[in-house]
KOLPALUM-290646 format. One record per residue (C-alpha): residue number from 1; residue in one letter; z, x, y. Coordinates in steps of 0.2 Angstrom, whole numbers, always signed. Each point is the difference from the previous one (the first is absolute). Example, Ala and Ser with C-alpha at 12.3 -4.5 7.8 and 13.67 -1.06 7.14 Angstrom:
REM KOLPALUM-290646
+-----+---------+-------+-------+-------+
| num | residuo |     z |     x |     y |
+-----+---------+-------+-------+-------+
|   1 |       a |   +39 |   +62 |   -22 |
|   2 |       s |    -3 |    +6 |   +17 |
+-----+---------+-------+-------+-------+
REM end
This chain:
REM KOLPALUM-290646
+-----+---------+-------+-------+-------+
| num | residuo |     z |     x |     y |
+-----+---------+-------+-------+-------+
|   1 |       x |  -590 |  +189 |  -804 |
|   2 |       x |    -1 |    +6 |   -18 |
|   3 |       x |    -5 |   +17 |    -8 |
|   4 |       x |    -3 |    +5 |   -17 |
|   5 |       x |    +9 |   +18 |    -3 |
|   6 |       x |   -13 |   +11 |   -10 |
|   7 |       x |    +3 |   +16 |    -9 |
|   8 |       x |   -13 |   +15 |    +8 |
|   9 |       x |    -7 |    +4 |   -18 |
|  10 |       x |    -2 |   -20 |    -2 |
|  11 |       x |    -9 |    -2 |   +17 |
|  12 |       x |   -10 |   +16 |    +0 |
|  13 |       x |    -7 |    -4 |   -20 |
|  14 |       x |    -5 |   -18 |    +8 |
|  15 |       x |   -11 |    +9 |   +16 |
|  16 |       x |    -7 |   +11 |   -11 |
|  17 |       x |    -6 |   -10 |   -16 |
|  18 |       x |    -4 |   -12 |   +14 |
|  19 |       x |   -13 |   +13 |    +9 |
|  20 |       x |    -7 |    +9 |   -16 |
|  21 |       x |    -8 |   -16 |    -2 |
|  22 |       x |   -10 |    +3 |   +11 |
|  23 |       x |    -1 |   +19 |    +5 |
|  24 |       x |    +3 |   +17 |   -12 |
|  25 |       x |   +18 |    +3 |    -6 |
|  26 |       x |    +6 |   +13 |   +10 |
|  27 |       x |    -7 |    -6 |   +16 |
|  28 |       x |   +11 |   -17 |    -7 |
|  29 |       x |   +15 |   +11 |    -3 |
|  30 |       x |    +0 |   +10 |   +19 |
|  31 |       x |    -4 |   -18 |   +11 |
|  32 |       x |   +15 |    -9 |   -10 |
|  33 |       x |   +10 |   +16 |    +3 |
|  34 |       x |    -2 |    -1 |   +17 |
|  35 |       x |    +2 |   -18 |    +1 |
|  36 |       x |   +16 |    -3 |   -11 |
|  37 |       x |    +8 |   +16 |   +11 |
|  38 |       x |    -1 |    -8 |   +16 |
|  39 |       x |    +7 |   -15 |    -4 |
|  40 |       x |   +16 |   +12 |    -8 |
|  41 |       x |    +2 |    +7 |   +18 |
|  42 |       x |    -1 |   -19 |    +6 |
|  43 |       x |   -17 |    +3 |    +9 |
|  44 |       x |    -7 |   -16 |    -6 |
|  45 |       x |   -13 |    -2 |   +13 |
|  46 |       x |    -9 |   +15 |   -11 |
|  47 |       x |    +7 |    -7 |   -19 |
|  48 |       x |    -7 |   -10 |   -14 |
|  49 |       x |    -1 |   -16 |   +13 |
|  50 |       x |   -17 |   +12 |    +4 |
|  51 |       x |    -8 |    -2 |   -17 |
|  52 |       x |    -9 |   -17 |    +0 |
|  53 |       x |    -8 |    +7 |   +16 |
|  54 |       x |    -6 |   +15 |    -6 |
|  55 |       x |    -7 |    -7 |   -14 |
|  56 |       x |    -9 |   -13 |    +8 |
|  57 |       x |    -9 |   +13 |   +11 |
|  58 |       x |    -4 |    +7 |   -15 |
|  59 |       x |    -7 |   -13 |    -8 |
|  60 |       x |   -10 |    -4 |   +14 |
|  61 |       x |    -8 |   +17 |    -1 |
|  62 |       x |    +7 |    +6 |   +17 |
|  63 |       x |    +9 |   +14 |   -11 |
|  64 |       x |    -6 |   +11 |   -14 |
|  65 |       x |    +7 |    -5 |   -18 |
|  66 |       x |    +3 |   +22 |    -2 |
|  67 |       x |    +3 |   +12 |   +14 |
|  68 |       x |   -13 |   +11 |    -3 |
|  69 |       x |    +6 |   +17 |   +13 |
|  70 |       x |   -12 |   +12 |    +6 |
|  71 |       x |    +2 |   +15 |   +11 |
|  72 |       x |    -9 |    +0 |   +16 |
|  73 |       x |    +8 |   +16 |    +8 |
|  74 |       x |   +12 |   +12 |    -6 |
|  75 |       x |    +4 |   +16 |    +9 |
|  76 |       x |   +16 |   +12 |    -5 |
|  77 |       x |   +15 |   -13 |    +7 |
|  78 |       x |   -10 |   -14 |    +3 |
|  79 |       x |   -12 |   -13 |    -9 |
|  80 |       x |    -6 |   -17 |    +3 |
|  81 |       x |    -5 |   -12 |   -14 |
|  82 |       x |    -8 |   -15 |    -2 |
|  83 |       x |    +8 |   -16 |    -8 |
|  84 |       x |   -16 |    -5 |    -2 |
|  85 |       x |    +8 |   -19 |    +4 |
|  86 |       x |   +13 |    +3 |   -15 |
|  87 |       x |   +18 |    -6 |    +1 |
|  88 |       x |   +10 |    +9 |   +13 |
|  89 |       x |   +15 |    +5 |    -9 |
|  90 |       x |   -11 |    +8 |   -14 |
|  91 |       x |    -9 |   +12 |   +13 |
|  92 |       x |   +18 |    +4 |   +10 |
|  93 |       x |    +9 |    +6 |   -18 |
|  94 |       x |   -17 |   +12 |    -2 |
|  95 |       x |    +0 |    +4 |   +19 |
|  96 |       x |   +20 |    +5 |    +2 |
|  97 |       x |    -3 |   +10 |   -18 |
|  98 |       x |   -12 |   +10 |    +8 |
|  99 |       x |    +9 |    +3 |   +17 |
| 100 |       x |   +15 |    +5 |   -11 |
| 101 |       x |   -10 |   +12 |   -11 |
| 102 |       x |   -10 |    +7 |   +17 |
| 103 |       x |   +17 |    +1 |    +9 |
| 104 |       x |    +8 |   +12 |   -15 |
| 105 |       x |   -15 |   +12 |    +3 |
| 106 |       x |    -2 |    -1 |   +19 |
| 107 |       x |   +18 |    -5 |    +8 |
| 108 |       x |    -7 |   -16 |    +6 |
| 109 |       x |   -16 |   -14 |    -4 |
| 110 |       x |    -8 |   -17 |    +6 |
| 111 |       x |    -9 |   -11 |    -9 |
| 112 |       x |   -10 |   -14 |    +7 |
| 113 |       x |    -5 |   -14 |   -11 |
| 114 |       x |   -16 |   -12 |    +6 |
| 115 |       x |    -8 |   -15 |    -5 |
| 116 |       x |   +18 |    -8 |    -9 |
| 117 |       x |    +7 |   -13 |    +0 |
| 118 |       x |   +21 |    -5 |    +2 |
| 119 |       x |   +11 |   +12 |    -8 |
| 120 |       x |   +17 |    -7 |    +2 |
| 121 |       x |   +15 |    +8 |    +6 |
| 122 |       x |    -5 |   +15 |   +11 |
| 123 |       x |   +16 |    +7 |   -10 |
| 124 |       x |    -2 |    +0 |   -17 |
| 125 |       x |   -13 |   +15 |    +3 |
| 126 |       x |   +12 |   +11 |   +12 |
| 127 |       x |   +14 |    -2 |   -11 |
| 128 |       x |   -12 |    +8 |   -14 |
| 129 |       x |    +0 |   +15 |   +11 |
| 130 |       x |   +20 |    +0 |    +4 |
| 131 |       x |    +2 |    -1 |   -18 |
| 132 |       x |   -10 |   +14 |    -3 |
| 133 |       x |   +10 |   +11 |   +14 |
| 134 |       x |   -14 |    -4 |   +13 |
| 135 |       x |    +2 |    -9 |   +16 |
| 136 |       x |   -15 |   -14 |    -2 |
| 137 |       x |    -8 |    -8 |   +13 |
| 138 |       x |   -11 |   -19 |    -2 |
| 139 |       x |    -9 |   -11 |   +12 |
| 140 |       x |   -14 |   -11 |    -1 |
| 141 |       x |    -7 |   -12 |   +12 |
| 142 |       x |    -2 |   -22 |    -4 |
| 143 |       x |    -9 |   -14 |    +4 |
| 144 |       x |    +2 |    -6 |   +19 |
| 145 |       x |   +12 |   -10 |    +1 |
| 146 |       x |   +12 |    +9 |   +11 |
| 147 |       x |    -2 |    -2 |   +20 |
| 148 |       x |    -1 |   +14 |   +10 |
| 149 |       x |   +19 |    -1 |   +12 |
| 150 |       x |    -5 |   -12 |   +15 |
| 151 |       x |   -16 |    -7 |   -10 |
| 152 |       x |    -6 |   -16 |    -7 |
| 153 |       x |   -12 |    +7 |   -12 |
| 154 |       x |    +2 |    +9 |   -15 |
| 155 |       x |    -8 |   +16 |    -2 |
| 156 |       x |   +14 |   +11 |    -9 |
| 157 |       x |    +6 |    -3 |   -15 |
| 158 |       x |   +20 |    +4 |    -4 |
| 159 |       x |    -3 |   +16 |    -7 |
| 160 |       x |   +12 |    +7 |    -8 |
| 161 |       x |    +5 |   +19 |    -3 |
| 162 |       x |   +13 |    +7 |   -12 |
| 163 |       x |    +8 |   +18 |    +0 |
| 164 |       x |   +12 |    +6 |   -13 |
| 165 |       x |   +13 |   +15 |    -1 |
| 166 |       x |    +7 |    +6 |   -15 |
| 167 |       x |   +17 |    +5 |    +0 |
| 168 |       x |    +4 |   +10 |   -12 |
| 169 |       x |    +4 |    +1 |   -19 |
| 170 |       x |    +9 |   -16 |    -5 |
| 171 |       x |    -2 |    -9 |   +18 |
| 172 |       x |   -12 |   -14 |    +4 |
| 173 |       x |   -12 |    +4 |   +15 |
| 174 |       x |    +0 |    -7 |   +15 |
| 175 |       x |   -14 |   -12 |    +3 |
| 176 |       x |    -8 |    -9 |   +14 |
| 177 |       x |   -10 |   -15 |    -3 |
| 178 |       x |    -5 |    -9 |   +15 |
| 179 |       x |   -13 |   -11 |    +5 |
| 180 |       x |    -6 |    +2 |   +19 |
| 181 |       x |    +3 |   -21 |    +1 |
| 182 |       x |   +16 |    -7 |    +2 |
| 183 |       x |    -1 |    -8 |   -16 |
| 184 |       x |   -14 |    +2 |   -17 |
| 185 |       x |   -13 |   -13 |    +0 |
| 186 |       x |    +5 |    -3 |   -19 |
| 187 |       x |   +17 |    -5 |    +7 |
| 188 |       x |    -8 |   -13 |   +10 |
| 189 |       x |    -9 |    -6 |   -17 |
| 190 |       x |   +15 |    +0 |   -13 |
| 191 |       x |    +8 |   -10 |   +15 |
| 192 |       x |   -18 |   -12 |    +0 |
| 193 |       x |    +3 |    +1 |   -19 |
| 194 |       x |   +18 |    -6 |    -1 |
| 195 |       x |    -2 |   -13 |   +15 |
| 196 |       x |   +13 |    +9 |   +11 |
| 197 |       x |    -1 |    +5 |   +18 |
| 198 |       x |    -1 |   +16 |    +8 |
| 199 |       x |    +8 |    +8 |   +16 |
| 200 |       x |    -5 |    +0 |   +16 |
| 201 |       x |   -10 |   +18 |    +4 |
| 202 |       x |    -9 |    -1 |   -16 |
| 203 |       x |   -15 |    -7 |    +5 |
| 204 |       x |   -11 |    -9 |   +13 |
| 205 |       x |   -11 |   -16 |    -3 |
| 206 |       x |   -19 |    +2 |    +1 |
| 207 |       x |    +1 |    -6 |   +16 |
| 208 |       x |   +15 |   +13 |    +7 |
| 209 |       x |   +16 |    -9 |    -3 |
| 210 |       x |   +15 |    +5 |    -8 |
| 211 |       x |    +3 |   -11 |   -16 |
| 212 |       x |   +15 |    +0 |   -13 |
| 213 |       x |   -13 |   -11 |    -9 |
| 214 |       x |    -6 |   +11 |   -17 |
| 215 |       x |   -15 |    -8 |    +0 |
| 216 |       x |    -4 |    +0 |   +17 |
| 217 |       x |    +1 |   +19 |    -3 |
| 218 |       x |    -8 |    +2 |   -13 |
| 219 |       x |   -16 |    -6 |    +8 |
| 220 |       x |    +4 |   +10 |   +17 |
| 221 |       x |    +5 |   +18 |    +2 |
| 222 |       x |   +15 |   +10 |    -2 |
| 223 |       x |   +10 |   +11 |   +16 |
| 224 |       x |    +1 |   +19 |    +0 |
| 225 |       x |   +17 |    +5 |    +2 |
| 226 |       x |    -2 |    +4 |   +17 |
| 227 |       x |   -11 |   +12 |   +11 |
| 228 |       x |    +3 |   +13 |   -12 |
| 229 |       x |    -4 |    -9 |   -15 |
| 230 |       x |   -17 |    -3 |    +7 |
| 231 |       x |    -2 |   +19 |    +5 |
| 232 |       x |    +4 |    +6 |   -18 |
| 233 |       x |   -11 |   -14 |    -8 |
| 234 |       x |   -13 |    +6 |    +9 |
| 235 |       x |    +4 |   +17 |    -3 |
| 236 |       x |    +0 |    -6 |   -16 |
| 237 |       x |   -18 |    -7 |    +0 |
| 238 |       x |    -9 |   +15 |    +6 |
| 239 |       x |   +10 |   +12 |   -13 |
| 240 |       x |    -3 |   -13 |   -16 |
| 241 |       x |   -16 |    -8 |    +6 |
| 242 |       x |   -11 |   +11 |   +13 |
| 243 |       x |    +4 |   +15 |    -9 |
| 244 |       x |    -6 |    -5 |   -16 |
| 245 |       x |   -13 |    -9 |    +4 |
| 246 |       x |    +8 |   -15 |    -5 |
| 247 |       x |    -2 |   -17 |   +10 |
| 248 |       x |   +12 |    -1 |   +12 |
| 249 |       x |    +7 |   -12 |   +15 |
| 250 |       x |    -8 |   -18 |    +1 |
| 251 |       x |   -17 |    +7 |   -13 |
| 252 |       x |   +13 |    -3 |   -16 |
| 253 |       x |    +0 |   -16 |    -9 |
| 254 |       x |   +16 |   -10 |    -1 |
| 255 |       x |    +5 |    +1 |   -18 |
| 256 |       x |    +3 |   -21 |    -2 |
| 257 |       x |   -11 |    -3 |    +9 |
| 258 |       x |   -16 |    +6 |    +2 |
| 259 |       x |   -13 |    +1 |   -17 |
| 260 |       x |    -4 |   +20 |    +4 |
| 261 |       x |    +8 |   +18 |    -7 |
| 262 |       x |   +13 |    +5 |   +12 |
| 263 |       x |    -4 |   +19 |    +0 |
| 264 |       x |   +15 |    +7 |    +4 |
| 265 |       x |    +8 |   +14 |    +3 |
| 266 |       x |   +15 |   +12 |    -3 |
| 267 |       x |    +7 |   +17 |    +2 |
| 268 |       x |   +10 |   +10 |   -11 |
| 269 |       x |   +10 |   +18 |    +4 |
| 270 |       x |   +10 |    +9 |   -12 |
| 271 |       x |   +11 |   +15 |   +10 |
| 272 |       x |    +7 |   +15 |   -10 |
| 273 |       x |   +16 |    +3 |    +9 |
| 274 |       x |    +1 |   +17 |   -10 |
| 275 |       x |   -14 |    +4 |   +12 |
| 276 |       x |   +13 |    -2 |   +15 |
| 277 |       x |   +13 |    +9 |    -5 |
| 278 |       x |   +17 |    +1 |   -17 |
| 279 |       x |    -1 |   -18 |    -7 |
| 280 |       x |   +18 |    +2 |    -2 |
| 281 |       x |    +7 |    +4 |   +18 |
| 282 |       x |   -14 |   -17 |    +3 |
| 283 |       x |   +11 |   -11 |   -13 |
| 284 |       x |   +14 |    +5 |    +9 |
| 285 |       x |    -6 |    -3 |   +19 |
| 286 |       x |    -5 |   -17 |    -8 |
| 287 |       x |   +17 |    -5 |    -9 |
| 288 |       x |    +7 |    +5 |   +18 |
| 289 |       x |   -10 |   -11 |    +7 |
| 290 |       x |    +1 |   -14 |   -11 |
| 291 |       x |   +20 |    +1 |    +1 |
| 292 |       x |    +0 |    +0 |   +19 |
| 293 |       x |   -10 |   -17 |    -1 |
| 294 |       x |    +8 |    -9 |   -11 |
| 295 |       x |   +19 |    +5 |    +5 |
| 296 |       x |    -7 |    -7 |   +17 |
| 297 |       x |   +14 |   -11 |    +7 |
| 298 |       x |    -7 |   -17 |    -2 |
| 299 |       x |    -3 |   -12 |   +16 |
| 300 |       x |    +5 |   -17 |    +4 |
| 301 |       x |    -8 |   -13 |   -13 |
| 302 |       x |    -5 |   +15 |   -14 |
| 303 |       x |   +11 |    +4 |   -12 |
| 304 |       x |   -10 |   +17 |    -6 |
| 305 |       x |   -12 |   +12 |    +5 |
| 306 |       x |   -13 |    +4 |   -13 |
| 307 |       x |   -15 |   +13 |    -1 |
| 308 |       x |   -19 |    -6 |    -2 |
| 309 |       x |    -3 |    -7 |   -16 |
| 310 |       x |   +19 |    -4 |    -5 |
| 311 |       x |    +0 |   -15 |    -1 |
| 312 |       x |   -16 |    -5 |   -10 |
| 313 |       x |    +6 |   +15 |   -13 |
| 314 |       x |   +16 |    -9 |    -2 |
| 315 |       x |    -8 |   -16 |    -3 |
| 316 |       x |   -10 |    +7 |   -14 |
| 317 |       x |   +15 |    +8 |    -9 |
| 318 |       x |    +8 |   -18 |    +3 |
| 319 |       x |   -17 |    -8 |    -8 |
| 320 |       x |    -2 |   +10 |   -15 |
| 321 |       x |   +17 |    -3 |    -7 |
| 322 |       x |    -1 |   -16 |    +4 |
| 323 |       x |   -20 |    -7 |    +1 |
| 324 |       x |    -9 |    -5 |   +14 |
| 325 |       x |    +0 |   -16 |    +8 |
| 326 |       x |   -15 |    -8 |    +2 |
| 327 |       x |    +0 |   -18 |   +10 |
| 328 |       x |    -9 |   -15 |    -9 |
| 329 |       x |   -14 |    +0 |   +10 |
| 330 |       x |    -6 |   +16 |    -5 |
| 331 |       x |    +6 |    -3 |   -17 |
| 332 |       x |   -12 |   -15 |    -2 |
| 333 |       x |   -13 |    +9 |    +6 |
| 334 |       x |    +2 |   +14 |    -9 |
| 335 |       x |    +0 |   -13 |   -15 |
| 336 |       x |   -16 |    -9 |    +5 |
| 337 |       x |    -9 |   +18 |    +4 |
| 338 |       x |    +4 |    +2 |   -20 |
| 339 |       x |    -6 |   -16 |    -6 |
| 340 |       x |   -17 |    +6 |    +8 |
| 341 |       x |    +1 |   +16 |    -8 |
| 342 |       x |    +7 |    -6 |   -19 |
| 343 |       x |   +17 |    +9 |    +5 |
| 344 |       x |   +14 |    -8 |    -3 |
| 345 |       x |   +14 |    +3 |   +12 |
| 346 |       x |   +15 |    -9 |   -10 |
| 347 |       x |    -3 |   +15 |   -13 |
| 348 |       x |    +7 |   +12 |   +12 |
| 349 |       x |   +15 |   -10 |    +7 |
| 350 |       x |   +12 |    +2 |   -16 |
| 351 |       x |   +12 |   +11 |   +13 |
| 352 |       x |    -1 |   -14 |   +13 |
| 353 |       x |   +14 |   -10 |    +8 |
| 354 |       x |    +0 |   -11 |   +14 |
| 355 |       x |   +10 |    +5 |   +16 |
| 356 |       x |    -1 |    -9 |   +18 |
+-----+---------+-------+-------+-------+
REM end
């Protein structure tokens, strides 16, 4: 199957003309951000492929055209706001800001987010707080589309939480990005998308069986990875959901799906780690650590041992030198999306070149 190979700047000044058709600039500017960096750290259930849906949402009035944030709660290291059906990774950059800012003056902060919609990847917002010498903390609950581990019917979704560490001066952070399924939903569409199958463990029919059949999939529901996968997603549910006074479980629509605001919600910390003791002697227990995982002795069938989030930074350091490959499918929708829109993709491709 073909890709195109786009340049970040290239693919990120597409999203974003793209969506300030349609919504204020700098909201445009944060949503392509977001969008164009997943695909950099190859997560591209949660890139650019997500744009026509969200637009189309949009359009149908399902979310607002401007995130207009209100403050329902806000107590010393902790808030709650109100997305007021806004665009989800609009409310997480303000929400994680403020759980940063609350965390310098008070060691450490939540912030709860309600009434939102999909923010992305759960990482972008903890890797805010890493870069900012914070350990950051994200989750958010999703439509149901997950199964509960021995069930039939869906009333989780595969929500996903994110924690980062900074390391130090110089040293990128460790970061753990995991959804609570064994695979994204958005892996099952850019699959869908590009007409390919998917593995076995994915995903159940609507009637219970295993399928490697991406469409099949797409119209049943996904598998948690494992007993404890379900445990944390629900976990999850109560922490994003219940305790904001979002919607949670089987109450939230499914986002292709069903004509109604999702409501969503997600949670935010920010920790201080000044608060817990010399940052430095914590930079060193962290490089120790780090050292003693990846010096690991590899087993049979590896070939090396890497820590959480290695592999997707790599991949972005490879994809901006080189672009990012996007496959065909995507590109043609990304191209029909800007015929709607008066926004002509072919503008933005000068950098491209074809690569299989």
């Amino acid at each position: 199957m073909s890709n195109i190979t786009i340049s970040e700047k290239d693919l990120q000044s597409f999203c974003r003309d793209l969506l300030k058709q349609s919504l204020p600039d700098e909201e445009a500017k944060v949503i392509a951000e977001t969008l164009v960096d997943a695909d950099l750290r190859g997560v591209t259930s949660h890139g650019v492929q997500r744009v026509a849906g969200y637009l189309k949402r949009m359009e149908a009035g399902i979310i607002e055209r401007k995130t207009n944030i209100s403050v329902v709660q806000d107590s010393f290291a902790t808030a709650l706001l109100d997305a007021n059906n806004g665009w989800g990774q609009v409310a997480g950059v303000k929400a994680m800001d403020m759980a940063i800012q609350k965390a310098a003056q008070y060691g450490t902060s939540f912030v709860g987010v309600s009434n939102s919609n999909h923010f992305g990847t759960a990482s972008f917002y903890t890797r805010m707080a890493a870069e900012r010498g914070f350990i950051g903390i994200s989750m958010t609950n999703a439509s149901p589309i997950m199964v509960p581990f021995g069930a039939k019917e869906p009333s989780l979704g595969p929500n996903p939480i994110s924690i980062s560490i900074p390391a130090g001066e110089g040293q990128k952070p460790i970061i753990l990005d995991m959804s609570t399924s064994n695979v994204a939903r958005g892996k099952i569409m850019v699959a869908k998308k590009n007409k390919d199958s998917i593995p076995e463990g994915w995903a159940i029919t609507k009637d219970g069986k295993q399928t490697t059949d991406a469409d099949e999939a797409w119209e049943g529901f996904v598998l948690p990875m494992g007993p404890k996968g379900s445990g944390l997603a629900i976990i999850i549910d109560i922490l994003s959901g219940v305790l904001t006074g979002s919607l949670f479980g089987k109450r939230i629509p499914r986002q292709y799906d069903d004509p109604y605001p999702q409501q969503l919600g997600h949670l935010f910390g920010a920790i201080n780690i000044e608060n817990f003791g010399d940052p430095e002697l914590f930079y060193q227990h962290v490089s120790e650590k780090i050292e003693e995982t990846i010096s690991s002795e590899p087993s049979e069938g590896f070939d090396q041992v890497y820590m959480p989030g290695d592999m997707e930074s790599q991949r972005k350091k490879e994809y901006k030198e080189n672009g990012i490959p996007i496959s065909q499918e995507i590109i043609n929708e990304l191209r029909k999306t800007g015929e709607k829109y008066g926004i002509d993709l072919e503008h933005y491709l000068s950098q491209n070149k074809q690569s299989k």
